[in-house]
C-alpha positions as CSV (number, residue, x, y, z in Angstrom):
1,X,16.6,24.5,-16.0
2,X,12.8,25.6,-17.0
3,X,9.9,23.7,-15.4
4,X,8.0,22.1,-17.9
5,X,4.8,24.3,-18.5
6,X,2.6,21.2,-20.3
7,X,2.3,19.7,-16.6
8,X,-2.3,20.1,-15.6
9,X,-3.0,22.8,-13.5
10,X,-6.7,21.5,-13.2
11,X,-8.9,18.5,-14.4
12,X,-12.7,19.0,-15.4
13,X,-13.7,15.1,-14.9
14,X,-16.1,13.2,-17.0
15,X,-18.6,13.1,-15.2
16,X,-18.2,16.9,-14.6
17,X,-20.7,19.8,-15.5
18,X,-19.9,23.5,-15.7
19,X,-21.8,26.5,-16.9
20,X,-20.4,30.1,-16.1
21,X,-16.8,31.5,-17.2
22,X,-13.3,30.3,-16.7
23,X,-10.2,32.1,-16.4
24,X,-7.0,30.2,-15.6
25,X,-3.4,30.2,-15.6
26,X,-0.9,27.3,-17.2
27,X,-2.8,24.0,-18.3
28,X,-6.5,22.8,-18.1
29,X,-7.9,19.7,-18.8
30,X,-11.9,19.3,-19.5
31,X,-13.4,15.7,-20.4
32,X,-16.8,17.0,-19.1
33,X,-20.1,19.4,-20.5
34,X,-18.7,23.1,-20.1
35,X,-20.9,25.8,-21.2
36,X,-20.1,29.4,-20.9
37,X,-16.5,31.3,-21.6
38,X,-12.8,30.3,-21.5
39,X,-9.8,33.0,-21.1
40,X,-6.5,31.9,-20.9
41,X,-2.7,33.0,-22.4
42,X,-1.7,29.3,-21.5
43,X,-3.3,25.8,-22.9
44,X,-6.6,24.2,-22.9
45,X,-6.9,20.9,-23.6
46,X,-10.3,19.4,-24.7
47,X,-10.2,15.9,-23.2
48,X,-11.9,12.7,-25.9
49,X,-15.2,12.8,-23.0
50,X,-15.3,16.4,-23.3
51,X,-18.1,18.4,-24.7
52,X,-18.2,22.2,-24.9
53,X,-20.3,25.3,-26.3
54,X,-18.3,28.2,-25.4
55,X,-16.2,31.1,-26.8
56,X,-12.8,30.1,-26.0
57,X,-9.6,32.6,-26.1
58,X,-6.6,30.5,-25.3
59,X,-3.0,30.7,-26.3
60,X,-3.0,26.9,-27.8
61,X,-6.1,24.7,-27.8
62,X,-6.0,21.0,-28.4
63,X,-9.7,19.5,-29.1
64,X,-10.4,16.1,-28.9
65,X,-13.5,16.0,-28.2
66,X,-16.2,18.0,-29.6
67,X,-16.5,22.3,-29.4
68,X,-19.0,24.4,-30.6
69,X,-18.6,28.0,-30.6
70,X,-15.6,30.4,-31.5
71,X,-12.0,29.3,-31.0
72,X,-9.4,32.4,-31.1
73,X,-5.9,31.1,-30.1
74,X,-2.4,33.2,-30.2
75,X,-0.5,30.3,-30.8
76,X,-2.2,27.5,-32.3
77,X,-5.5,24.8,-32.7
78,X,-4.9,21.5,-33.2
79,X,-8.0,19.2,-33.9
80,X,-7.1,15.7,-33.6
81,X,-9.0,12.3,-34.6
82,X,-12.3,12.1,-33.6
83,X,-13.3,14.9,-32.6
84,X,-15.2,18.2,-33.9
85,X,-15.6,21.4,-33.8
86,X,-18.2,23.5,-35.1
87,X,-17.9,26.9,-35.1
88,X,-15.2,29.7,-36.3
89,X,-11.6,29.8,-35.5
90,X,-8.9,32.8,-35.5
91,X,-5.5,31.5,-35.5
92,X,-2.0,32.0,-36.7
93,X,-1.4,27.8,-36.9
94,X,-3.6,25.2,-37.4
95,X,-3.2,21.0,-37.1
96,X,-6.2,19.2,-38.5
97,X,-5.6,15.4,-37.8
98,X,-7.0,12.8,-40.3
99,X,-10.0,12.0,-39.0
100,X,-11.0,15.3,-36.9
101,X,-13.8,17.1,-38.3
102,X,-13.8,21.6,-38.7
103,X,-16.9,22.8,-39.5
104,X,-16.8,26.7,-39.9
105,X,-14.8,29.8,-41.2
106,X,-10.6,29.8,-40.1
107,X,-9.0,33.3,-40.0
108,X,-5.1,32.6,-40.0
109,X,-4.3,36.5,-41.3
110,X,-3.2,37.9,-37.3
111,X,-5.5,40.8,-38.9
112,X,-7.7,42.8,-36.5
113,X,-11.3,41.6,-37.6
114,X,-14.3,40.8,-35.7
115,X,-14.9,37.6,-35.7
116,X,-18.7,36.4,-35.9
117,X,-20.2,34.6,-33.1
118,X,-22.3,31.6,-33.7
119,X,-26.1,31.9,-33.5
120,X,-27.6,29.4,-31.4
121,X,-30.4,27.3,-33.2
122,X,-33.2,28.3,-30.6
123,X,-32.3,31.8,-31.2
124,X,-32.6,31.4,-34.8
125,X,-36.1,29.6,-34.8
126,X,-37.4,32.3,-32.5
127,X,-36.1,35.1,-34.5
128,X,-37.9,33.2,-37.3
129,X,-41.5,32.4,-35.7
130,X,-41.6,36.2,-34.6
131,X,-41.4,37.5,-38.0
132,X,-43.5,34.9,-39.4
133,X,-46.2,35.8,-36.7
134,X,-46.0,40.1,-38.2
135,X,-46.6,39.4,-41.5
């Protein structure tokens, strides 16, 4: 008989706030702020609390809450009611519930291509000031 592989391996709390990168094995849970990377073959689950900016490379990701930043996944994204995710998203499957909100680019080919990383706002107004201040 196989153990069930869906049981949580580790729980980001609420209250919780992380900035750096995160590798892991089996299932995580994250209803905090995370900001940084996530690398995993296994499962991240983004609780409805949980609030990230990253560039996450998971096996399967399940968003409830709200992402920002590139999702690549090897299995599958699912984006469920109420929640959003901004950025771009390589993926052979993907589940958009009524009610969840994708706003970006979806590869589903399993073609090699580089995938373009978001631009933070800040970065964008400074590359904009600094050429408005050579001309």
């Amino acid at each position: 008989m196989k153990k069930e592989d869906d049981q949580i391996k580790a729980y980001m709390g609420e209250d919780t706030v992380f900035k750096g990168s995160l590798n892991f094995d089996g299932t995580v849970r994250i209803d905090g702020k995370f900001e940084g990377e996530v690398f995993t073959d296994d499962t991240l689950i983004i609780g409805e609390t949980g609030n990230l900016i990253a560039e996450i490379t998971a096996g399967t990701i399940i968003c409830m809450g709200r992402v920002e930043g590139t999702l690549m996944a090897s299995k599958k994204v699912e984006i469920h009611v109420n929640s959003r995710v901004i950025g771009n998203i390589k993926s052979p499957a993907l589940y958009i519930e009524l009610g969840g909100v994708f706003d970006g680019s979806c590869d589903m080919t399993g073609k090699e291509t580089k995938i373009t990383r978001l631009v933070k706002v800040e970065e964008k107004e400074k590359k904009v000031s600094s050429q408005s201040t050579k001309g």
